[in-house]
N, C-alpha and C positions, 0 to 999 in steps of 0.2 A: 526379371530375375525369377526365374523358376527350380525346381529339382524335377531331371530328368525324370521319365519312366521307360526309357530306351538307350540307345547310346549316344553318346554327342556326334558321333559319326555320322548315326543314321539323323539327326536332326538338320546337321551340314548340310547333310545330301536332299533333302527337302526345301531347304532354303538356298542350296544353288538352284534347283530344279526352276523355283519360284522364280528368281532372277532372272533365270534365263528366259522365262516364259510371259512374266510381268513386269519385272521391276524397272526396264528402260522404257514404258508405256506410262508408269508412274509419278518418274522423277528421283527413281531410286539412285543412291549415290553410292554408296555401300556399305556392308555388314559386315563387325568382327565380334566374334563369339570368345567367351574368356568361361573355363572351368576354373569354377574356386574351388578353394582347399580343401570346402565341409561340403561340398559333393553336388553346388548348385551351377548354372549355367545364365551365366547373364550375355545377353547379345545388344551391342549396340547396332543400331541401322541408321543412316542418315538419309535424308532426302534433298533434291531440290532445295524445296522451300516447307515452310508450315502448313501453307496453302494447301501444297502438293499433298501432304502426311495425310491432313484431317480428310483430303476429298478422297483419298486409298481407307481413310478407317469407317468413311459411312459409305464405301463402296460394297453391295450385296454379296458381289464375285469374293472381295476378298474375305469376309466374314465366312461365305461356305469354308471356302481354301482354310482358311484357318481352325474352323472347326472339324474340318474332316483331315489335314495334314498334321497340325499341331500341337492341337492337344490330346489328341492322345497318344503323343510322346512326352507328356509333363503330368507329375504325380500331382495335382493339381491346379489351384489357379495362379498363374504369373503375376506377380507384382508388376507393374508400366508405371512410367518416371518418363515424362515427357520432359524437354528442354530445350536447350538449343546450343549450339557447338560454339564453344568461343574460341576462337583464334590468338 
């Protein structure tokens, strides 16, 4: 959960980018993004497995990718709420 500092459009268009270019190398399963009411953006991703999650977050590649794509579209730092999907 974060508040944008760009548009939710242009944050879209980065995380399809990623998918397209990473996320079936991953284990990515997919991403829906939901604009709340008081102006913040929370996006859910699923993956694979958990396995799959943790080896993409101590991944070097993606920590740049994130750092130079991501945040600096968010007025700050994102809240992360790890889980798991229950059916």
């Amino acid at each position: 959960i974060a508040k944008p500092a760009l548009s939710v459009d242009e944050m879209r268009a980065r995380s399809e980018k990623w998918e397209a270019e990473r996320g079936s190398t991953v284990g990515h399963v997919d991403t829906h993004v939901m604009a709340t009411d008081d102006g913040r953006i929370l996006m859910a991703v699923r993956f694979e497995s958990k396995a799959k999650y943790l080896a993409l977050a101590d991944d070097p590649k993606q920590s740049e990718w994130w750092e130079n794509e991501v945040m600096p579209l968010l007025a700050g730092e994102p809240e992360w709420i790890d889980g798991e999907w229950i059916d």
